[in-house]
N, C-alpha and C positions, 0 to 999 in steps of 0.2 A: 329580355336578352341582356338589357346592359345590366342589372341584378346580378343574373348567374355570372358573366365576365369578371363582377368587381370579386364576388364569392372565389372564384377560381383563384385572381391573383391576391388575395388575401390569405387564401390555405397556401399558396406557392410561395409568399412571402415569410409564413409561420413556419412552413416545413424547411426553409432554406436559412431562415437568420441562425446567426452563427452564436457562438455558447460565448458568452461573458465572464468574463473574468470576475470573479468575487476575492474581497478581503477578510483576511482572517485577522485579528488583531489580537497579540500577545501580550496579557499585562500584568504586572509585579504586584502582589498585594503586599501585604503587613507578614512578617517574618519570611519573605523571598515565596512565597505562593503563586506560582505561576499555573493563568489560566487564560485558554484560546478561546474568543467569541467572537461573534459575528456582527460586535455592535463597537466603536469607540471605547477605551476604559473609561469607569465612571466613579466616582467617591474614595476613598484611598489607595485606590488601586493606581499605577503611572504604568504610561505606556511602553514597551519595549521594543515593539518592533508588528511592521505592518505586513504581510505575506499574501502576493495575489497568489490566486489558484483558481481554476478551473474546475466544477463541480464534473463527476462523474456522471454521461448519459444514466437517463433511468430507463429498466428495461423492465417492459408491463409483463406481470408474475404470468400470465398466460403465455406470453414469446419466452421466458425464463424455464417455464416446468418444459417446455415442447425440446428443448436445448439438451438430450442427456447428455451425463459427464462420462468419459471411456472409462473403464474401470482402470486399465496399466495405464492412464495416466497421470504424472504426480501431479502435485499441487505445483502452481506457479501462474505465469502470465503467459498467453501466447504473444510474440511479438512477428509481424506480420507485416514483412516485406512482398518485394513483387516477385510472386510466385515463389514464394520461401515461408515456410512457418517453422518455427523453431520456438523450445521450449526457454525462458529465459525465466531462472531459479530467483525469486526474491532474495533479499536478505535474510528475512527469517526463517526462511525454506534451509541457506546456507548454515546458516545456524543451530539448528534444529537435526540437520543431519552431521554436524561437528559433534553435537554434543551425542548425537547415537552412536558416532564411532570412537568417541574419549568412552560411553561406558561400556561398549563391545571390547574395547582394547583391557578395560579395568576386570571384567567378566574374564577376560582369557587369563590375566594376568593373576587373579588371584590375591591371597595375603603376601605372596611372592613379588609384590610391587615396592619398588626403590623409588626415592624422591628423586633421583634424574628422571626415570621413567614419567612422574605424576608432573614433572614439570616440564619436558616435553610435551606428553599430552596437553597441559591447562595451557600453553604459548600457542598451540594448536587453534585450541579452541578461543582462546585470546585476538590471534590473527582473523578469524573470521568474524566474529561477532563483535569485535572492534571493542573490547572491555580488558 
């Protein structure tokens, strides 16, 4: 009896400890070479800067395939309040649909395009993609 108890609060201990924080470690090699690991830098590489983070749950490919995706809907992240889901657009999502409507606007426009026109659009797509 006292066996199965310790068992019980051993799985209730596993299922309940909280997700740890890991460092990612950025470091400078030889001609500005910068590379993320997961280990201190070592040999001419010097360190640049240290970034905790939080790894992503893992979700087993069985609980994964059983999850289909709706078809209308886009790519992005749900964000998930109480009693509210809303679609919330990543950066690249943003971006990616900047650059669909700079070349829908260039497709309409034709050879008939002016450089205000081409630099309106590229400030456009400047403002969102942040380049």
């Amino acid at each position: 009896m006292q066996r199965l108890v310790r068992i019980v609060l051993l799985l209730c201990s596993a299922i309940a400890w909280p997700a740890q924080a890991e460092q990612l470690y950025r470091c400078v090699g030889p001609a500005a070479a910068v590379s993320y690991q997961s280990r201190p830098c070592t040999g001419a590489t010097r360190l640049d800067r240290v970034v905790d983070y939080w790894p992503d749950p893992v979700v087993p490919a069985a609980q994964a395939a059983t999850r289909p995706r709706r078809a209308s809907q886009p790519p992005g992240r749900l964000a998930a309040g109480p009693r509210q889901h809303h679609l919330v657009a990543t950066t690249a999502d943003r971006c990616r649909a900047a650059h669909a409507k700079r070349r829908a606007a260039l497709e309409r426009l034709g050879l008939r395009r002016r450089f205000a026109q081409l630099s309106r659009l590229d400030a456009q797509v400047r403002a969102v993609c942040g380049g």
